[in-house]
N, C-alpha and C positions, 0 to 999 in steps of 0.2 A: 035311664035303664039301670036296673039295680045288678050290682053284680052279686053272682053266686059263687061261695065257695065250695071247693067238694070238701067231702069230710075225710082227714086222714085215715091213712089205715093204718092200725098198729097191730103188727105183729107180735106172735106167742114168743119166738125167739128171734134169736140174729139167723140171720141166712146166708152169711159168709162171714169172713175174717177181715181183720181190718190190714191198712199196708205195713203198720206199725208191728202188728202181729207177725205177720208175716217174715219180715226182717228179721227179729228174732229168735224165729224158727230157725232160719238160713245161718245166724252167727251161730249160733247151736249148734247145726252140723256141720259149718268148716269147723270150730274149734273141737269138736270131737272126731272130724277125718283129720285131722293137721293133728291131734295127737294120737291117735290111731298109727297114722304112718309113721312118725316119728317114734313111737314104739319099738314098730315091725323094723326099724330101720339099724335100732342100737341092736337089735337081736344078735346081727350078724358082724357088731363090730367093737366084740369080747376078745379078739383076739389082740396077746398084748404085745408081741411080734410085730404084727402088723403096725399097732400103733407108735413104737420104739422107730420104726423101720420110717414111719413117715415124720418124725420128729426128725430123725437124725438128716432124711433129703432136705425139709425146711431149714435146719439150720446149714448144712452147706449151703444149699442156696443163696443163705442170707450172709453169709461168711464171702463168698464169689462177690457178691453184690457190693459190700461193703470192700474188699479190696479194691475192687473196678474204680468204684466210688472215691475212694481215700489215697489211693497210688502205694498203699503198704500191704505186703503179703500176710497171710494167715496159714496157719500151722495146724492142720489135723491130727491129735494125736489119740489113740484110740489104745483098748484091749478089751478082754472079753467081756470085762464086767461094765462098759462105759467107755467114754470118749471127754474132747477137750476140743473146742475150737477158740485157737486165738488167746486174747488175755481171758477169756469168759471161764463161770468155772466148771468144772468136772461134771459131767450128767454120769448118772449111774444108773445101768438099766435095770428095767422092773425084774424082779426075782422069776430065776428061769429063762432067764435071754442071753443069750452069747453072741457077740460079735465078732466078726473076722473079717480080715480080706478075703476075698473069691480066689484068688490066684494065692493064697496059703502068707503071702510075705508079711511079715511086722514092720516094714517101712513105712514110715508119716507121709501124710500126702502136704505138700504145699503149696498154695491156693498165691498165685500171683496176681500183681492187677495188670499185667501185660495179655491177658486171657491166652496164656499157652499153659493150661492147667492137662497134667495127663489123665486123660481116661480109666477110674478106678469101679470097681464093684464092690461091694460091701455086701456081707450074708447076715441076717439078722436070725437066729434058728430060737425058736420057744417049742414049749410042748407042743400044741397042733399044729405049727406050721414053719415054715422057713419062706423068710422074706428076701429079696433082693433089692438094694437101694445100687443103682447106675449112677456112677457122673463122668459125662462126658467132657468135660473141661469147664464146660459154662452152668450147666444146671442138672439135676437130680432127678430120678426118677424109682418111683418104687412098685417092684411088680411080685407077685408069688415063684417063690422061688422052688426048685425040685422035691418033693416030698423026703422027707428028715430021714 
């Protein structure tokens, strides 16, 4: 018995996409939504308050931390134009930022490693906005503070 083959059929074009295509298409549009949003996302964090305001919670943070750690206290010392924690050295803040304490006083705060650290506020005020960095004895926290 002889075998028959059929005859191919070939098509005028493709009639779909391949899976390889396809893939490509899809990295294509995460890396254009992924930087899409990440655009949309710096938009809103121009403000240089806010970002003075979360630099300053990070380093107490990391000042608590490292005394807890080490058994030696650390020394906040601050004024409008900048701060000091520890032996590290001076941050000065971005032009247009003033810091204070909340409760008005120029007294240092000192950062023990027995954690009975007292409870300060810290006011970060820029042209749009006025920040508030919290620490409650153990860690930092930064929230918007009353309009300037």
């Amino acid at each position: 018995m002889k075998k028959t083959r059929l005859p191919r059929v070939r098509r005028a074009g493709q009639a779909g996409v391949t899976l390889i295509e396809m893939m490509i298409v899809l990295v294509v549009i995460g890396v254009a939504t992924g930087a899409a949003t990440l655009g949309l996302g710096a938009l809103g964090r121009n403000d240089a308050a806010e970002q003075e305001a979360r630099r300053l919670a990070t380093a107490i943070g990391l000042a608590v931390d490292d005394a807890l750690i080490s058994g030696a206290s650390r020394a906040v010392i601050w004024d409008a134009q900048g701060y000091r924690i520890g032996d590290a050295d001076r941050h000065l803040l971005a032009d247009g930022i003033t810091l204070a304490r909340a409760d008005g006083t120029d007294a240092g705060l000192a950062l023990s490693a027995e954690a009975t650290n007292p409870a300060v506020d810290f006011v970060l005020q820029g042209d749009a906005a006025l920040w508030r960095v919290s620490f409650d004895g153990l860690s930092a926290s930064v929230a918007p503070g009353d309009a300037p």
